[in-house]
Structures are given as structure tokens and as C-alpha cells.
N, C-alpha and C positions, 0 to 999 in steps of 0.2 A: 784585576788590573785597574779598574776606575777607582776601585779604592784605595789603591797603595798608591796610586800617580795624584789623586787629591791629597792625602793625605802628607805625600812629601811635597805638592807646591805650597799648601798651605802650611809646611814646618820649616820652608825653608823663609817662605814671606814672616809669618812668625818669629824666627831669627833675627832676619834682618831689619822688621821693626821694633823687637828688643832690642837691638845693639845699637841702633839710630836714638831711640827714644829715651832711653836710660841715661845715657849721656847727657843729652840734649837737658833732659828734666834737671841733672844735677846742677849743668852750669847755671840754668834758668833760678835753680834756688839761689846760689852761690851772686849770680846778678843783684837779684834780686834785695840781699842783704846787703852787700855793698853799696845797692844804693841805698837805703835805711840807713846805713850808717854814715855816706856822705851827706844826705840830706839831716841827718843829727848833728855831724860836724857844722855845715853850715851854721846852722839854728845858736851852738855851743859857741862859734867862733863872735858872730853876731849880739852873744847874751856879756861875753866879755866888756862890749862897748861901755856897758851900764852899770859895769861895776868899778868901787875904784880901792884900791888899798891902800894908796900913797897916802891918804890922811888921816887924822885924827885916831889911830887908834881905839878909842876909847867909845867911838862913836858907833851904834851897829850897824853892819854891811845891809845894804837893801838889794835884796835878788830880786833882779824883773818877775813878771809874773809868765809860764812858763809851763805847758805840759808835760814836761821832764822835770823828773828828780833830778834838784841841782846841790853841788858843793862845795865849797870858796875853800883852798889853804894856802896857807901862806908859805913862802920862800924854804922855810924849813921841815913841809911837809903834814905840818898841826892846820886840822881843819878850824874854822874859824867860823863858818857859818852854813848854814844849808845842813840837807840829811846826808850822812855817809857814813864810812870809816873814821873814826877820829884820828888814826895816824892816814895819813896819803899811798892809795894803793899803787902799785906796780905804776900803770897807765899815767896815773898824776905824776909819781918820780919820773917818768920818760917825757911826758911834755915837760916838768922843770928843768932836766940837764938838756935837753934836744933846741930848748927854747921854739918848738912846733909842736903841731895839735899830736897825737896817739890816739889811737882807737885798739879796742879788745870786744868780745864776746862769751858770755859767760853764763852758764845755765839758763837762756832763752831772753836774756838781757844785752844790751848794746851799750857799752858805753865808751866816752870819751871824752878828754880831757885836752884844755887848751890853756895857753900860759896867759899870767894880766900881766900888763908889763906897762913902767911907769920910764917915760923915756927911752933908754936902753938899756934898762931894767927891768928883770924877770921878779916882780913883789910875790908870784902865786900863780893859783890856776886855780881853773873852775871845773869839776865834774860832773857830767850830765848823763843821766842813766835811762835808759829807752827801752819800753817791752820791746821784741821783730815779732810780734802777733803780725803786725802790719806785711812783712815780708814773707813770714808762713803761710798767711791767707792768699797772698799772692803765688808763693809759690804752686799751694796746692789749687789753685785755679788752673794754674798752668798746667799742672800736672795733669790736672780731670779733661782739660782741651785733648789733652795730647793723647792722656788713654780715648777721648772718642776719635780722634783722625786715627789712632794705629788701627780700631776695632773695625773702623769702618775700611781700612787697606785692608784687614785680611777677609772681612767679610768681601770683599772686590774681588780678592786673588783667590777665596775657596769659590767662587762662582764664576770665576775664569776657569778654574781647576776642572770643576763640576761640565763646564762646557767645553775644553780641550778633551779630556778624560772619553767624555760623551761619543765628539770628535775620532777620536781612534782608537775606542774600543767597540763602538758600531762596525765598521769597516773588517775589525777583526774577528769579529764573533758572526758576520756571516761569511768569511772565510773559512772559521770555523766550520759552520753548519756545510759548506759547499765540501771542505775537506771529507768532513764525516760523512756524507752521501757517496765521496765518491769511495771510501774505506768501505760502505754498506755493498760496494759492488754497482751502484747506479752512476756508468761512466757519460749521463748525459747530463749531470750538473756542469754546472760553469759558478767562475766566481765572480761575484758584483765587484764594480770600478769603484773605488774611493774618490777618485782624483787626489789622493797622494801618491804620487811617483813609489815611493817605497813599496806602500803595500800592491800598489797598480804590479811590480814588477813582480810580486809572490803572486798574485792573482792571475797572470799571465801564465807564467812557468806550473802553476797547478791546471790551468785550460790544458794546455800542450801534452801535460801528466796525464790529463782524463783522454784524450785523444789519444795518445799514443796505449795508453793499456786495452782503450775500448779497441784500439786495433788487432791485439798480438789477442785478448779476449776472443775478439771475433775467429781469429785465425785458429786460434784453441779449441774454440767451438765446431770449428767446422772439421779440426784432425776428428775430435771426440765422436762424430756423425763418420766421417769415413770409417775410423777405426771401428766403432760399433756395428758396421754393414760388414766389414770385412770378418769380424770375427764370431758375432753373432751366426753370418752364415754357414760356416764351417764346422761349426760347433754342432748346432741345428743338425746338418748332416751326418755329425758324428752321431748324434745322440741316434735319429733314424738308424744309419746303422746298427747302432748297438741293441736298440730296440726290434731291429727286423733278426738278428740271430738270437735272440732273448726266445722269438718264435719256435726256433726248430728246436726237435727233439735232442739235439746233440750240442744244446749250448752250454760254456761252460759253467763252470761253480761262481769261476772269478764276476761273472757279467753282470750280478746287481751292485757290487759295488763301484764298478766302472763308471756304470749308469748314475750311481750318485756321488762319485766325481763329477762327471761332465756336469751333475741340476747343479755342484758346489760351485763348479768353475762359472758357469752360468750366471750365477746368482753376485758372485763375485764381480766379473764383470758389468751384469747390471749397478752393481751400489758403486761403484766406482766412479761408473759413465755419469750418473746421478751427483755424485760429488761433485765431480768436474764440471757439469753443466747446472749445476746450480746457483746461482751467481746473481741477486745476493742471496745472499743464505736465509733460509726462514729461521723465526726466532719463536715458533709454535711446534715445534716436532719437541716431544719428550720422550723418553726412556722411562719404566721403572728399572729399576738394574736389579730387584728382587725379581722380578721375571726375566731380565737379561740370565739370571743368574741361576736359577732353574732351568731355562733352555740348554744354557752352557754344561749342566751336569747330564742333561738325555745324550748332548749330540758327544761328550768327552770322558763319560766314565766308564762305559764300554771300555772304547780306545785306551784310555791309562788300565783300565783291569788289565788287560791282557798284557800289559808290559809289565804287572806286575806294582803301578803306581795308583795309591788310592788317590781319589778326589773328595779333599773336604771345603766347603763354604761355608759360609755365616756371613747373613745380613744383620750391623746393628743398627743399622737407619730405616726410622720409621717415620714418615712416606720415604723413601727413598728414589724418588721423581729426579733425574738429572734434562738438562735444554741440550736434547743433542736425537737425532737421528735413531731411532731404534737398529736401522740394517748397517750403519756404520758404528755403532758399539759394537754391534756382536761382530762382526769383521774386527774391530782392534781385539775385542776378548779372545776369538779364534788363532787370533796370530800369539797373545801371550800364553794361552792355554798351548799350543802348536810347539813353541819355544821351549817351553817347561817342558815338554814331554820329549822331546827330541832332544836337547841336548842337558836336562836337569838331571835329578835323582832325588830318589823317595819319596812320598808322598808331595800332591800339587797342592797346594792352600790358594783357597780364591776368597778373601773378605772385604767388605763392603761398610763402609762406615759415613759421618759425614763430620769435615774438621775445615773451621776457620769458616762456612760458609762455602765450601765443596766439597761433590760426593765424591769418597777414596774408593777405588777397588785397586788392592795388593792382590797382585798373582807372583810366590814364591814356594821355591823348592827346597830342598837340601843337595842342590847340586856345588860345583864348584867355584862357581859363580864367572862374573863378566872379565878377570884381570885387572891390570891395574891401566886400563883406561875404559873404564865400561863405555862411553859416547861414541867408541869406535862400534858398538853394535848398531847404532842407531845412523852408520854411513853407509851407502850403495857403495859399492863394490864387486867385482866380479867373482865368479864360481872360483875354485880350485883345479886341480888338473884332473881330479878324480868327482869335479862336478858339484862337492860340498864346501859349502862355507867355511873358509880361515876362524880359528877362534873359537870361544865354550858359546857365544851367544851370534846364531847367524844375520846379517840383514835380509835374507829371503830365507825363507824357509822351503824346504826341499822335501817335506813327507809328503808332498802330492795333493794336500788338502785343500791349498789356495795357492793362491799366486802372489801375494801380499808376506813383505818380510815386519820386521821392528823401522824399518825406516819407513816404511810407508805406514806403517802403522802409526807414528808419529804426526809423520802428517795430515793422515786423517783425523787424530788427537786433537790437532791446531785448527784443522778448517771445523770443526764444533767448536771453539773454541775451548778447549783443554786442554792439556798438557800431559805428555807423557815421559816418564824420567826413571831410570834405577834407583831407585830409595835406599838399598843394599846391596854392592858389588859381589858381595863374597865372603868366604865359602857363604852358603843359604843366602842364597841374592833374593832379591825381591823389587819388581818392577811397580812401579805406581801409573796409575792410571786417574788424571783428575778433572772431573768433568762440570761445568755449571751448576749447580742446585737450583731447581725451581720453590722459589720465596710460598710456604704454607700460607696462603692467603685467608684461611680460617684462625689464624695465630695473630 
């Protein structure tokens, strides 16, 4: 901003002393030579007193003595005496028919011609030829004046520039810094006063902004603390339960994997609760997602075998380090791994790459893919009448594994800062998954 707000007062000051100065310098020349050449007329009109033609003929004309080139003709135009033209140029024929002086200018020469007149007789005229060195030197004085006052305005107006500029982009750059704090989640910044009313009135309305988030925050925090006592305890109990008939002789087949339901759902709700109450977010939690990625294959290739779906990966990224939470990747992977399996077909592919300066992980099937609005997968919405999700791709998933669909998955995507989107609707969809990459500091 301080650059391009100097940059245009100083092109617009610039402008306007071109278009002042230019001007200005021509007439100054254009003066200039007009007087050089009234002052030659004078000198010419003057030099006439001393010449005479009325007499003798025969006798030679004596020119004054005279720093201009002088030249006498007579009536008929034939020079008679002095250096010139020997016929009478343009300017001499115009003082003879005009009976008044004429002036010309002519390849860096001035001249000018006045009539000798014998009575009320026009006998001749006199030619007087002038370097405008004299008027040049002047002008170009003038001109060197003028280029140092314009130099010296816009050296004024860029240091005007330089301190307006100064002026309010200080003000704005720790609004800046204040906005950014309070985007980090730290809702106890406030913004600095300018004392300009404009910016005073953003600074005010982001105060108000920080205050009110830090409220419905707080109020957020405190559901996430009820919610977490309320379901933690029942759970807890479940799990005792399930644990104190695990004991007797007559427990069933089904009760270890019940049992690792409830550690799922457990675990589930812990990363959750963690999410939510994390605020701001650390920017020191990494992922390798080649160990994400090998986890993913213990806890889901069982599960696709038995349906019959192999599971293949490949990692081509090497470090493959993404800036995000390790319990909230595998929670998004579990939901896309969860998705592919339930409602895809034929083998799952899970690959890991890094492009543009993020890590990719595609998780796609050969199933029939998301329709022709895949982003409805990624809205809440409720069950069906038979309790399953509308659609090839659900927002909750319903194999009992988590509790977490594609819309939540999402947005846990966002709060690491990544993004999660369909790369390929269909048939063989494929969902993207794109997480920060942490910068190889030995590179």
C-alpha cells in the first residue's frame, strides 16, 4: 500500500508539473525571441537615421558601424551596399510595399528589415541580420530554473507521499496484526486507535467482533465440558458393563468387538472434544501420513477382506510430514476408508503424493460414484425412514464405526487447515484429501 499510494502522488505531482512546465518553458522561449527581435528592430529602425540614399549616387553609402550584419537596397529591390542577397529577400520586399519594418527568423538567425525613406518616399531599406544565441542562452536558463523548481515540487510531494503513506498504512498494518490474532483464535486482542475516524470506526466494529466471538467461544467451551461429562460417563459405564460380562463363562462371541466399538467411539469423542477446544490451534502437531497410512491398512483391511474389497496404498512422498493433528487425520481417513467401503465397489486405493506444495491423499473406488452434485455429500442431513443415508455417498456413516460422516469430516479437514473435496464424482469417484506440508528444512 505505501508503495503504490507514493507512487501515484508522486505521478500525479509529476504530471502536473509536466503540463505547468512545458508550457510555461515554450512561451518563455517564444518571449524570449520576440524580444531579440524587437530589440534588433529598434537598433535597425535607429541605423536607418544614418543612412541616406537621396543623393549622389555615385557616391558609396557609409553604414554605421553596427554589431549586426547590415544591408542597404534600393527602391527596386538591388542591394547596393552591406553583405546580403544581392536581389532583396522576402522580409526587404515587405518592409518596401508595407512602407513598415518586417521581421523573419530563419535557421537560428533573426532578421529584419526597415524602409529609408526620403520625404514621403520609400528610396530603399536596410537589412539587419542577428544570431538568437542571445535568446537561446536565455531560454535555456530559464528552462534549467524551471527544471530545478519542478525537481524540487516533486521531491516535496514524494516526501509528502512518503509521510501520508507512513500515516495510514501504520494504522492499518496493526489492524492488520490485531485481525490476525484474533483469526489465530486469541479473542483478547483489540485494535489500536488511529485517530482517523475511518479506520477508528474498522477498529471499533473488529473490538465488538472479538468480544462477541470470545463470548458464544466461551459458551462453546463450556457445552463441549458438559457434553464431554455427560457422555464420557455413560459410555465408561457401558464399557464396565461390557467388560463385567466379557467375565462369565457364557459371554458372547459378539462382545470383543463391541468392546472395540465403545474404545472407537471413545476415542472418537475424545478427538473431537480436542478439536472443539482447541482454540488457537497449535501450528507444531505433524502427521507422517506414511504411518497414517500403514495404520489405516491394520485397522481396514481385515474389514474390506471380508467384504471381499482389497485394500491397496502407495506412498510417493518422501518425508511425507503433513501440519495437522495425527488423531484428527486418522478420524478424516476413517471416515473416507468407512465411505469407500460402505457404499463403493471393488477394490479401495488409498495414495499419498505431494503437489503444488501439499500432501494429497486420494481415497477412490470403482464404485458408482457421488451423482451429479457430489457437494451434497459433504451436507448434514437427516437419516432416511429405514435409518440410512439418501444417496451413493452418505454424510454420516452408519457401519457403526464412528460417529463422524463426509461433512464432518470436512470440517475437520478445515480446522487443520486443509481441504477436503471429490477430485472424481463418478463412476470410480475419488475423494481428495489436502493437508499442509511441512517445508524439508534440510533442503
Amino acid at each position: 500500500m505505501r508503495r503504490r499510494l507514493v507512487l501515484a502522488i508522486a505521478g500525479v505531482a509529476t504530471m502536473a508539473v509536466v503540463l505547468l512546465a512545458v508550457p510555461l518553458a515554450l512561451v518563455l522561449a517564444r518571449s524570449y525571441r520576440d524580444e531579440e527581435l524587437l530589440r534588433l528592430q529598434r537598433d535597425t529602425v535607429a541605423t536607418t537615421r544614418a543612412i541616406d540614399l537621396g543623393g549622389d549616387r555615385r557616391d558609396a553609402i557609409e553604414l554605421p558601424h553596427s554589431g549586426d550584419r547590415l544591408a542597404v537596397y534600393d527602391a527596386g529591390g538591388r542591394r547596393v551596399a552591406g553583405a546580403g542577397p544581392p536581389l532583396a529577400p522576402d522580409v526587404v520586399r515587405t518592409a518596401l510595399r508595407t512602407r513598415r519594418p518586417s521581421d523573419s527568423e530563419r535557421g537560428g538567425q533573426l532578421f529584419v528589415a526597415a524602409p529609408l525613406q526620403t520625404g514621403e518616399r520609400v528610396t530603399g531599406a536596410v537589412l539587419a541580420q542577428r544570431s538568437d544565441a542571445g535568446a537561446a542562452r536565455r531560454a535555456r536558463n530559464a528552462w534549467l530554473a524551471l527544471a530545478a523548481v519542478a525537481a524540487a515540487i516533486i521531491a516535496v510531494s514524494v516526501l509528502a507521499a512518503v509521510l501520508l503513506a507512513r500515516r495510514l498504512a501504520a494504522p492499518l498494518e496493526r489492524l492488520a496484526t490485531a485481525a490476525r490474532r484474533l483469526g489465530e483464535g486469541d479473542f483478547s486482542a483489540r485494535a489500536p486507535r488511529a485517530r482517523v475516524p475511518e479506520l477508528d470506526a474498522v477498529a471499533a466494529a473488529l473490538d465488538v467482533t472479538a468480544q462477541r466471538l470470545d463470548d458464544v467461544i466461551v459458551r462453546e467451551r463450556a457445552f463441549s465440558a458438559d457434553a464431554s461429562h455427560q457422555l464420557r460417563t455413560p459410555l465408561q459405564a457401558l464399557r464396565i458393563e461390557l467388560e463385567a460380562i466379557e467375565l462369565r463363562d457364557d459371554a458372547p462371541a459378539e462382545l470383543p468387538a463391541a468392546l472395540a466399538q465403545v474404545e472407537r467411539l471413545q476415542t472418537t469423542i475424545e478427538t473431537l472434544l480436542a478439536v472443539a477446544r482447541d482454540a488457537p490451534r497449535s501450528s507444531a502437531a505433524t502427521t507422517d501420513l506414511a504411518t497414517a497410512v500403514s495404520d489405516l491398512e491394520e485397522r481396514w483391511r481385515g474389514p474390506l477382506a471380508a467384504r471381499g474389497r482389497p485394500l491397496r496404498t502407495a506412498v510417493h512422498a518422501q518425508p511425507a510430514l503433513a501440519r495437522a493433528a495425527p488423531s484428527v487425520v486418522g478420524e478424516i481417513v476413517d471416515v473416507l476408508l468407512s465411505n469407500a467401503g460402505r457404499h463403493g465397489a471393488g477394490p479401495v486405493t488409498v495414495d499419498v503424493r505431494e503437489l503444488d506444495g501439499w500432501l494429497v491423499l486420494d481415497v477412490g473406488d470403482e464404485g458408482e460414484g457421488f451423482g451429479d452434485d457430489p457437494e451434497r455429500a459433504f451436507m448434514r442431513r437427516g437419516a432416511g425412514p429405514d435409518g440410512s443415508e439418501p444417496g451413493v455417498a452418505s454424510a454420516v456413516s452408519a457401519d457403526g464405526n464412528h460417529g463422524i460422516g463426509l461433512a464432518l469430516a470436512r470440517s475437520l479437514a478445515h480446522a487443520e487447515g486443509g481441504r477436503l473435496s471429490v477430485l472424481r464424482p463418478g463412476p470410480r469417484p475419488t475423494i481428495r484429501l489436502l493437508l499442509p506440508i511441512v517445508p524439508d528444512r534440510g533442503s
